[in-house]
N, C-alpha and C positions, 0 to 999 in steps of 0.2 A: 094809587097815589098815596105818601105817606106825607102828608100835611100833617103838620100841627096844630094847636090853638096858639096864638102868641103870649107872655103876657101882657097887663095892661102898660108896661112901661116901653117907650119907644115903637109902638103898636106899627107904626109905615117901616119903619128900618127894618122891624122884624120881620115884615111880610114880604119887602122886597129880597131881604135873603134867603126865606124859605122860597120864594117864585125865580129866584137866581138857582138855587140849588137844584131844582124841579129841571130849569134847562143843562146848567155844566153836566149834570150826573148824568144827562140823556133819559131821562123822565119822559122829555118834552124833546122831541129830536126837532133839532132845524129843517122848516116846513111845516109842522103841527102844527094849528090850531090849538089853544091853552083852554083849560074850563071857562065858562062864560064868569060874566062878573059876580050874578047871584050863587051860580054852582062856586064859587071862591069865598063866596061869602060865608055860605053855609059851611063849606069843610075847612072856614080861617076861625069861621065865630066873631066874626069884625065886621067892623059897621063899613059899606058902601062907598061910604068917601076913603077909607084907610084903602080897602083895594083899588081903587079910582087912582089912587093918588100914585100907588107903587106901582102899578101897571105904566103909570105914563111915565116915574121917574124909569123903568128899565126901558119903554119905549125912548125915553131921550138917549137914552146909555148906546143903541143901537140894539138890543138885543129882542127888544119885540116890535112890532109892526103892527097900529092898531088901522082895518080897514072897514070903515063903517057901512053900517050893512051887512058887513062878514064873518066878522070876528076880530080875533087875535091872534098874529102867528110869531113862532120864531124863528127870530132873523138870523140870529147869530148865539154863537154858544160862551160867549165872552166879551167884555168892554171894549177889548182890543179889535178881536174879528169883527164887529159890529163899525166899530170906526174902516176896517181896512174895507169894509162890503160897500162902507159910503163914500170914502176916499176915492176905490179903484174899480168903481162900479162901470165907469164910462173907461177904462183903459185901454190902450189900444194890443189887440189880440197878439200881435208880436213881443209886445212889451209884457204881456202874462204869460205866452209861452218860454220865451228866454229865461224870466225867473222861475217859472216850473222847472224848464228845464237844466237851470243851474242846481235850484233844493235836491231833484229827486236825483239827479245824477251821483250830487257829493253823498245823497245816505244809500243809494244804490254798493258805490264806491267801498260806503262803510259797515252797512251791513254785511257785505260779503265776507269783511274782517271778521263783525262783532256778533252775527247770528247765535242765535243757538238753536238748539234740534226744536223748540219748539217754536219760534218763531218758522221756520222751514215747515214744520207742519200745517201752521198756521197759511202760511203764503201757497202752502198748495193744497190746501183748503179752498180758497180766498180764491184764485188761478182756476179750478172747477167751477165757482161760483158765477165767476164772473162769462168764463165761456157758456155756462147754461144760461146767463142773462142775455149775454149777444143769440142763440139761438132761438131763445123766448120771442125773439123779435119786436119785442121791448122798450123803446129806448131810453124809460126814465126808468126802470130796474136795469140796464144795464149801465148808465152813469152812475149810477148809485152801488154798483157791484165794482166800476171800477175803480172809484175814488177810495172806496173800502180796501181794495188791495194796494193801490198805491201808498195808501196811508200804513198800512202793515209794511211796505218796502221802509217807510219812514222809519215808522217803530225801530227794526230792525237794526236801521241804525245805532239804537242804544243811546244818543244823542239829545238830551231833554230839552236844549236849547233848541235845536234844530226842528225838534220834535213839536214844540209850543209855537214858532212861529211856521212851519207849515198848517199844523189845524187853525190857523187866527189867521190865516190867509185861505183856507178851507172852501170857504163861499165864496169867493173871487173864482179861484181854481175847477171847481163846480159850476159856478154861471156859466164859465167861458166853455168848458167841456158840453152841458146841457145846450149851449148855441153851437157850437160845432158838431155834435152828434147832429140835432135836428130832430123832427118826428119821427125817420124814418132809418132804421141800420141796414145798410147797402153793403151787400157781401164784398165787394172788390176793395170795401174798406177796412177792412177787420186786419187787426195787430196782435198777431201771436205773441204773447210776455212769457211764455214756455222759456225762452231762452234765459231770461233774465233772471227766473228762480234756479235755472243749471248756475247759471252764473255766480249768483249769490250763493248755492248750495254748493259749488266747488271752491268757492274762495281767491273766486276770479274776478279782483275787482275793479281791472281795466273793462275787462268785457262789459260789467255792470254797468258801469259806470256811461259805457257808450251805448247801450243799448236802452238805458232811463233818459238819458238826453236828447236823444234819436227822436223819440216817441212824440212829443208838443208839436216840434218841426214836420215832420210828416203829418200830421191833423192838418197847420197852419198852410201847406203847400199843398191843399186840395179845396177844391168847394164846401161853401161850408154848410154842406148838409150829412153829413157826419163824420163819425170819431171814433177815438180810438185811446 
């Protein structure tokens, strides 16, 4: 961890943005646990009430979750996602597949334009990854293998707009994935995305487009003990 000391001027602003930085950078990936308070203490140099204080102002922001007893985890990787995780936490499962399925369609659509050869290596990198997560028989390395690729389909698109508001809906997109997988990955459910990187790799981006759209809806029209 590369903490610093603060100095003594502004001591909580400064600690919240070094413990802000800790998570955007993925220091701290969403779901960790964060150093305890004393182990903050010691690698800030600050007195107990300075971390006490930033802790809880990022826990009001949405981005940490303080469970007593437990620790400290994080929630979210941004003010924004953090807000959208407590907004659309209760949303209803068609209402989160439809807007997946509009995001990933239109960068599917655009990626196929705007790729370039290393994004393409990248997504069949990603596309091995995640088929040896579904064989692991895994199912919380396989959500996590898949949101990984789909997020590289995002990339892809070249789209920074597009781009910042699917990671800031990230954890929405993720819960509802992690409920529809379930504990368990059941063969008869598994969704080959082979096509989708021919697709984006040939520059075909009707097919993308309809086979990133496809994908929510088929999860949504089965039991919801797994996914895809």
């Amino acid at each position: 961890m590369s903490l610093t000391s603060p100095r003594r001027s502004g001591l909580t602003d400064q600690v919240i943005a070094q413990l802000r930085n800790q998570i955007t950078s993925g220091e701290w990936p969403v779901g960790s646990r964060i150093p305890t308070e004393p182990e903050l203490v010691e690698q800030l140099g600050v007195a107990r009430n300075t971390v006490r204080e930033a802790v809880r102002a990022l826990a009001h922001n949405g981005l940490l979750d303080i469970r007593q007893g437990s620790g400290t985890y994080v929630l979210a990787t941004s003010e924004l996602a953090g807000v959208m995780h407590r907004r659309f936490a209760d949303a209803s499962p068609r209402h989160v597949a439809e807007v997946r399925s509009a995001l990933e369609s239109t960068a599917a659509g655009l990626a196929a334009e705007r790729r370039t050869e290393r994004d393409l290596q990248q997504l069949d990198a990603l596309l091995v990854r995640r088929e040896e997560a579904w064989r692991s028989g895994d199912a919380a390395q396989f959500v996590a293998a898949d949101m990984t690729f789909h997020m590289a389909v995002v990339a892809a698109a070249h789209n920074e707009v597009l781009g910042e508001l699917y990671a800031d809906l990230g954890d929405v997109l993720r819960n509802w994935l992690t409920e529809d997988v379930g504990p368990e990955l059941r063969p008869e459910h598994h969704m080959d995305h082979a096509t989708l990187v021919e697709a984006i790799r040939s520059g075909d981006g009707g097919t993308a487009a309809a086979e990133a759209a496809g994908y929510p809806f088929a999860c949504l029209s089965r039991p919801r003990t797994a996914g895809g």
